[in-house]
Backbone bond lengths (Angstrom), bond angles and torsions (degrees), N, CA, C in turn:
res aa  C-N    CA-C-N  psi(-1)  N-CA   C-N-CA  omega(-1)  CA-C   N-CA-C  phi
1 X - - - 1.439 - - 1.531 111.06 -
2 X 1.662 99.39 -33.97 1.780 82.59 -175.92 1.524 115.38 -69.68
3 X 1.614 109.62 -32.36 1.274 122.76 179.05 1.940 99.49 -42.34
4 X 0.909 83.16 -41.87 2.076 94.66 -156.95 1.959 86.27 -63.39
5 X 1.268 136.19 -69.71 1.059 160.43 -176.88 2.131 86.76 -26.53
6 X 1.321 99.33 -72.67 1.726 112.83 -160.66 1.297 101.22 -51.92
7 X 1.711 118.81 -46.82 1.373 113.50 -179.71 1.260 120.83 -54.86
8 X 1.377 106.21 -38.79 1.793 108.31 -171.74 1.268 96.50 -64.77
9 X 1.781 136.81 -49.72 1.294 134.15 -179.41 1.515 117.19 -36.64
10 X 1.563 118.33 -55.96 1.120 142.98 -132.28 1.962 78.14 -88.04
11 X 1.634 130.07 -50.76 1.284 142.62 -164.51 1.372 87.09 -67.99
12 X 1.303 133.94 -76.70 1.264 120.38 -170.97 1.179 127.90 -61.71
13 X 1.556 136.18 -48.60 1.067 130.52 133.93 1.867 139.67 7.69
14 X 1.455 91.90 -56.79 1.587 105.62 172.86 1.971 99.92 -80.49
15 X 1.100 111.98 -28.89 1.683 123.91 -162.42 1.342 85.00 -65.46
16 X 1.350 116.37 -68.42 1.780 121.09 -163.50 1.439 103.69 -66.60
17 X 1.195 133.05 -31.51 1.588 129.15 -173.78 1.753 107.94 -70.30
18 X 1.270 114.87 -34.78 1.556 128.11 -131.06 2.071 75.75 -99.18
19 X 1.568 112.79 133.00 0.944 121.15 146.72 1.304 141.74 -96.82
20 X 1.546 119.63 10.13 1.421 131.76 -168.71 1.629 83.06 -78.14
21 X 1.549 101.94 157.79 1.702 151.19 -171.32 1.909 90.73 -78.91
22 X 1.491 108.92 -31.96 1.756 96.39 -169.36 1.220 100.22 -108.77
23 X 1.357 130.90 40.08 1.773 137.74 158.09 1.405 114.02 -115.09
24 X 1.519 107.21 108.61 1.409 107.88 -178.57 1.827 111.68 -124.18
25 X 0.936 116.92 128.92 1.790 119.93 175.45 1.242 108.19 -106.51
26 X 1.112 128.30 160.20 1.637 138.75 -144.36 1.701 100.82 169.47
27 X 1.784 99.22 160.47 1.403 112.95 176.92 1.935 91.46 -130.97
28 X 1.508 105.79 161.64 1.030 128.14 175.68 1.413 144.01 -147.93
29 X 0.963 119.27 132.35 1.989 94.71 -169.73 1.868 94.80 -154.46
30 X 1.426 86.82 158.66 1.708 95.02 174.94 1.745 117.99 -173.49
31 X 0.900 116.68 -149.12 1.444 137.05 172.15 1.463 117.60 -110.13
32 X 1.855 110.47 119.62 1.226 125.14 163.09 1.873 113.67 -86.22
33 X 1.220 99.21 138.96 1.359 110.36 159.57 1.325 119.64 -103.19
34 X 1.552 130.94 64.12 1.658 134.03 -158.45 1.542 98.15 -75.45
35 X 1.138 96.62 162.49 1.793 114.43 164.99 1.498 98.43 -177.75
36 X 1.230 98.75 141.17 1.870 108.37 169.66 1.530 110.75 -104.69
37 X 1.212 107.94 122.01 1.536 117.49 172.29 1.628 122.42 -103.89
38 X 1.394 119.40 162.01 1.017 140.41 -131.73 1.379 143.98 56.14
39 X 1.480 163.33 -88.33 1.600 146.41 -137.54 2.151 65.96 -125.93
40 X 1.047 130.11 77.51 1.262 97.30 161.40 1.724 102.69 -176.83
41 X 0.869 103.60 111.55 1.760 115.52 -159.20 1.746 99.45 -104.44
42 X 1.113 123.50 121.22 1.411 145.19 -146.55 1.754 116.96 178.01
43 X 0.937 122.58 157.16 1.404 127.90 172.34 1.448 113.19 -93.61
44 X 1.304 138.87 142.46 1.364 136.33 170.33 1.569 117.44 -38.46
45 X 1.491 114.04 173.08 1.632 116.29 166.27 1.394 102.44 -119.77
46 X 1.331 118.89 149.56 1.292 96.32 149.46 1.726 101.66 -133.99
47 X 1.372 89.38 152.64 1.812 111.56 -157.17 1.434 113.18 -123.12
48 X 0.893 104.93 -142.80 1.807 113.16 176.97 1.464 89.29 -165.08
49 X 2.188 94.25 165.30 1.609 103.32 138.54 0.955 85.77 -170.85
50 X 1.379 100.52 172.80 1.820 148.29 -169.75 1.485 117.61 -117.69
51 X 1.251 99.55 139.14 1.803 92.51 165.64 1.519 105.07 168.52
52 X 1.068 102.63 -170.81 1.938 127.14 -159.06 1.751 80.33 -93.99
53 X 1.533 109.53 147.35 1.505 139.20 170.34 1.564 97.74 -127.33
54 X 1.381 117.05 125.50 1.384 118.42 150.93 1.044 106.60 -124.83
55 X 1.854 125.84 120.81 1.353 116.66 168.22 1.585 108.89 -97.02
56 X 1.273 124.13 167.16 1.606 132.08 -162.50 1.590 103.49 -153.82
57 X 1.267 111.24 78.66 1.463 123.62 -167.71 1.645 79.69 -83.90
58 X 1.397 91.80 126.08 1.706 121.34 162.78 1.688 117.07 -100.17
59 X 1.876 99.80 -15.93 1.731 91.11 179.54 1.072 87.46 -176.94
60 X 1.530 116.80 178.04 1.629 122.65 -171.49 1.341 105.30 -73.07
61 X 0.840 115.67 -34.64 2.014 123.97 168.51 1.485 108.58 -83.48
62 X 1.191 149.53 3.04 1.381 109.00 -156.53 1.917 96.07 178.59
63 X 1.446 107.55 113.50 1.415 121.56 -169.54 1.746 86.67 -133.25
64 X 1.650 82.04 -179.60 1.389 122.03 -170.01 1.504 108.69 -123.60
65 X 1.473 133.04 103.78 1.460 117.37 -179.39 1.660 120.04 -122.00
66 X 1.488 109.95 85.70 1.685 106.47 177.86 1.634 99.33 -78.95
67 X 1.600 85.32 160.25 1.410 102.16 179.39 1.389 116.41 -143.31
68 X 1.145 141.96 154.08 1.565 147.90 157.33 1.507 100.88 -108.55
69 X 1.677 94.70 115.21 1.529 112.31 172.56 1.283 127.09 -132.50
70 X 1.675 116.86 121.61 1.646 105.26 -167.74 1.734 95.58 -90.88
71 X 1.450 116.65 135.60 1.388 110.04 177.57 1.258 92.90 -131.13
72 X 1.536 105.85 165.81 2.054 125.03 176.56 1.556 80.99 -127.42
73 X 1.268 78.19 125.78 1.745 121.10 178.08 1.443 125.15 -122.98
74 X 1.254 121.58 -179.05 1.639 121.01 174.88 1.750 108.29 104.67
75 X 1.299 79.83 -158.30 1.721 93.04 173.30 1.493 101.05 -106.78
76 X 2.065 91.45 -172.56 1.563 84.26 171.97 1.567 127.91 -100.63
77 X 1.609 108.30 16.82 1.278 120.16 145.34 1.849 153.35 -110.84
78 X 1.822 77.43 16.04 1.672 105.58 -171.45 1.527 84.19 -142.85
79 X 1.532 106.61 137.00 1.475 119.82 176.21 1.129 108.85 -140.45
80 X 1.559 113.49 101.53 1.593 136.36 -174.35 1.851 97.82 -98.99
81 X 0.935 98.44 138.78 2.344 113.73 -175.95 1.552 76.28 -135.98
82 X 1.581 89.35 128.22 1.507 112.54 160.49 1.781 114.69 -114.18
83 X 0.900 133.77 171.05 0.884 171.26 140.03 1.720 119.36 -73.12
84 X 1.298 131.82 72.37 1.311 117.59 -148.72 1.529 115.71 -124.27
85 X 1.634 126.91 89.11 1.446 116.49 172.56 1.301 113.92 -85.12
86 X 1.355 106.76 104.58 1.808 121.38 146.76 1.652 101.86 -51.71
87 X 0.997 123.37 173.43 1.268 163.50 -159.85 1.588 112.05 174.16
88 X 1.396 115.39 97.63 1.666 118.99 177.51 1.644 113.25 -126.36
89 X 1.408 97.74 141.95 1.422 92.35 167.00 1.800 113.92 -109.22
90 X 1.055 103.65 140.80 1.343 128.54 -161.78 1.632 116.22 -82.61
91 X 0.931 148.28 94.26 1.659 136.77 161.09 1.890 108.40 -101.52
92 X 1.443 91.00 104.68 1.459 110.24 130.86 1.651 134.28 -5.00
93 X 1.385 126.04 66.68 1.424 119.81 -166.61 1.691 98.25 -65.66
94 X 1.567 108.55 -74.03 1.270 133.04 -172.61 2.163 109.42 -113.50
95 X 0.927 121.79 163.27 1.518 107.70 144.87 1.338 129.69 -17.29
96 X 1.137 132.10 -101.99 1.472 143.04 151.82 1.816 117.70 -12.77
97 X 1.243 101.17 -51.62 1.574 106.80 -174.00 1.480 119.15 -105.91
98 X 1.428 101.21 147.94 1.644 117.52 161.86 1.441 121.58 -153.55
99 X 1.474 94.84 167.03 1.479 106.32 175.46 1.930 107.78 -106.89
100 X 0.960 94.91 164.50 1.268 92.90 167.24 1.940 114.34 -177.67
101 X 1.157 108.99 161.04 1.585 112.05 -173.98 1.623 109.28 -176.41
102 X 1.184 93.32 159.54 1.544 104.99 -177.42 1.567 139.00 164.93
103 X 1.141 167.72 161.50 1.734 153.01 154.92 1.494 101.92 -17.57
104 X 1.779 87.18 142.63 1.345 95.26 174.03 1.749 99.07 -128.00
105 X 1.059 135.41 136.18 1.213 134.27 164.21 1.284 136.02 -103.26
106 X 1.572 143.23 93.14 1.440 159.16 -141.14 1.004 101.92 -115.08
107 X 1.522 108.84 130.81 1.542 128.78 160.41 0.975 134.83 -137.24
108 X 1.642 116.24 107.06 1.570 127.46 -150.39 1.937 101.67 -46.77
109 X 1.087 113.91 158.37 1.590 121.35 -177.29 1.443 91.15 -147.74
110 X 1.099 118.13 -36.91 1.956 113.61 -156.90 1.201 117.02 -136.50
111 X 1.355 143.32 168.32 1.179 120.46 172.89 1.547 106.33 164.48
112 X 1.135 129.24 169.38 1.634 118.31 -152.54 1.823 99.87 -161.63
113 X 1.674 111.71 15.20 1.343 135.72 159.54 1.641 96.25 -16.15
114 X 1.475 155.69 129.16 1.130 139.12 151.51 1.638 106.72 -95.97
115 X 1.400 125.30 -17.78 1.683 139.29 159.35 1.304 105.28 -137.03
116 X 1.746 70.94 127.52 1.565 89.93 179.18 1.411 130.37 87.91
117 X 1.510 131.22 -176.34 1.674 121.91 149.56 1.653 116.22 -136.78
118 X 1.369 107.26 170.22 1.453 106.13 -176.39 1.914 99.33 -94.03
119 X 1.157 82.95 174.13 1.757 90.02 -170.95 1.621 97.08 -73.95
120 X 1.103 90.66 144.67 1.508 105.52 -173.33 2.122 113.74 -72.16
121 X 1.326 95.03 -15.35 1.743 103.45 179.59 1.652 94.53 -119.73
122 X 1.073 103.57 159.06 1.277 139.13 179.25 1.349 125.78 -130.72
123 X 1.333 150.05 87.44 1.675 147.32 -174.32 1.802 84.96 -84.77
124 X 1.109 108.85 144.82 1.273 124.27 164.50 1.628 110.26 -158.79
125 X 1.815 115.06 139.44 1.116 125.57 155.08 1.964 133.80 -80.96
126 X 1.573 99.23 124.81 2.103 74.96 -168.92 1.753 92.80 -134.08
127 X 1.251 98.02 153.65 1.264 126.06 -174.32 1.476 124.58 -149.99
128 X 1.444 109.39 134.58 1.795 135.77 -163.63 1.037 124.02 -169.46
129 X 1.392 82.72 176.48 1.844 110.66 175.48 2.131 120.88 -98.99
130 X 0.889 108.87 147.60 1.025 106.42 142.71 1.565 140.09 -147.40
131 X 1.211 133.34 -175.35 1.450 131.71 170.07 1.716 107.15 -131.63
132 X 1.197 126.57 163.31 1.288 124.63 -156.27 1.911 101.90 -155.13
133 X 1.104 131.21 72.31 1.490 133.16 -178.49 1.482 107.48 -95.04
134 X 1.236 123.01 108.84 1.434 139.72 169.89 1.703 97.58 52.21
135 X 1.486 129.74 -122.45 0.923 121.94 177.29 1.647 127.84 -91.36
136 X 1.518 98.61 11.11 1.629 106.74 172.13 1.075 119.91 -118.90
137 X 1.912 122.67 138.31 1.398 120.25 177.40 1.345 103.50 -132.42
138 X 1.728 101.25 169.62 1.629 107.43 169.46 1.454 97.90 -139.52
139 X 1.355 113.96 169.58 1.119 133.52 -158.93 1.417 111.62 -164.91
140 X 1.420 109.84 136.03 1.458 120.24 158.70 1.339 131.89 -129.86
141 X 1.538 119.71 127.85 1.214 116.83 -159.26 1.762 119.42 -127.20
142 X 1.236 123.36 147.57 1.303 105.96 165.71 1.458 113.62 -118.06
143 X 1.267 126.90 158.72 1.413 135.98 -153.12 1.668 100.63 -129.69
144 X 0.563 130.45 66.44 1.787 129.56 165.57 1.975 130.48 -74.20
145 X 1.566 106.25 93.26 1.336 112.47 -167.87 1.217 96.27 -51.30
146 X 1.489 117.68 168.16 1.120 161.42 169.80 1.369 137.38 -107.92
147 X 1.521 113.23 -43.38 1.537 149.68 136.35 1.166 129.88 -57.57
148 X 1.112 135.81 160.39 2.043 148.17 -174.57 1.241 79.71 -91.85
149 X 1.358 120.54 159.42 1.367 138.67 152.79 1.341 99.55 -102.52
150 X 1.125 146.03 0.99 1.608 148.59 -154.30 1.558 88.32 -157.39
151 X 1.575 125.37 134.91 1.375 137.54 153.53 1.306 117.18 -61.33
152 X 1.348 122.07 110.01 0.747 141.48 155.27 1.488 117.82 84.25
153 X 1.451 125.49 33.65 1.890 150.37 167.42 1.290 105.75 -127.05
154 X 0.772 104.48 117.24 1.668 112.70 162.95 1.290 112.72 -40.73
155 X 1.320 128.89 98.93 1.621 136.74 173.80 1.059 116.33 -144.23
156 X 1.225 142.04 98.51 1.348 135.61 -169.90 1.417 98.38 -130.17
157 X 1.922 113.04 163.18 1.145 120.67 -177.26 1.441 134.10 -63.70
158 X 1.169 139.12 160.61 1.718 124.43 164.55 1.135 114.87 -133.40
159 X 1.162 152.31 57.41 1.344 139.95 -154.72 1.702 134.23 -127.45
160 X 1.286 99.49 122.04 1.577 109.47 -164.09 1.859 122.52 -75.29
161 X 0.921 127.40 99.42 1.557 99.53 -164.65 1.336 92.36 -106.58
162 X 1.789 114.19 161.10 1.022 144.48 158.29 1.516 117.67 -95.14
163 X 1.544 132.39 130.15 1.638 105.37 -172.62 1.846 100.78 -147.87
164 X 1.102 111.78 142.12 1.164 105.03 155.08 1.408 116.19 -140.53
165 X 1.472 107.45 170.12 2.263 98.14 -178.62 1.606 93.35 -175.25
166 X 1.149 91.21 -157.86 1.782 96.65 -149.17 2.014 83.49 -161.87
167 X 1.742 91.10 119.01 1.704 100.95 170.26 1.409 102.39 -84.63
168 X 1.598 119.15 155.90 1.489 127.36 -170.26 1.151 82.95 -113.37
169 X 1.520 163.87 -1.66 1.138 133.78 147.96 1.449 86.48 -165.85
């Protein structure tokens, strides 16, 4: 966790120092559509999260976008909160639009386990869209684990987000 903590420092840190035109910081928040798939029969959650956007435009096509995101996850009788750095790379469709995808990295914070616990990491793959209007965007993404959330059962993540936010410069 502290590791997780220094990076976010170290991202913003460089964000506020850095005067180039292709460094942008932003906040974001929205609606999850969670469900855990495989050995584990449950109804979806749906959640929210929040968090820090740094985009790192490397070219008119083609950035770098980590993020620190707190999300509520799980089902709707197990409630897993991550802690969640994506790392995405970004392509540029048009102005307005992009794609983007990439590792996601999760770290349990919360959780309502009544036996047992879920693994404390999470590997996840995520992939989207976005749109980008002056200083406001939205985005939709899907999040597909890679990892058990449970040792040794097949449970992995599913999760749909809805997002929108606003860059501060």
């Amino acid at each position: 966790m502290k590791k997780l903590v220094l990076l976010a420092i170290a991202i913003v840190g460089m964000t506020f120092t850095s005067s180039a035109q292709g460094v942008h910081l932003g906040f974001k928040g929205g609606l999850n559509f969670a469900d855990v798939t495989g050995d584990f029969d449950a109804d979806g959650r749906t959640g929210y999260h929040i968090g820090a956007v740094v985009d790192l435009n490397l070219s008119d096509k083609f950035g770098i976008s980590p993020e620190v995101i707190y999300s509520a996850q799980g089902t709707d009788d197990t409630d897993i909160d991550y802690l969640n750095v994506p790392i995405l790379a970004k392509l540029k469709i048009t102005e307005y639009f992009d794609i983007h995808a990439g590792p996601q990295f999760g770290f349990v914070v919360n959780d309502d386990f009544e036996v047992g616990d879920p693994e404390s990491f999470d590997f996840s793959g995520a992939v989207g869209v976005g749109a980008q209007f002056s200083s406001f965007f939205a985005q939709l993404r899907y999040n597909i684990g890679v990892t058990d959330i449970v040792d040794d059962v097949d449970t992995k993540n599913a999760v749909f987000q809805v997002s929108v936010g606003y860059r501060i410069f």
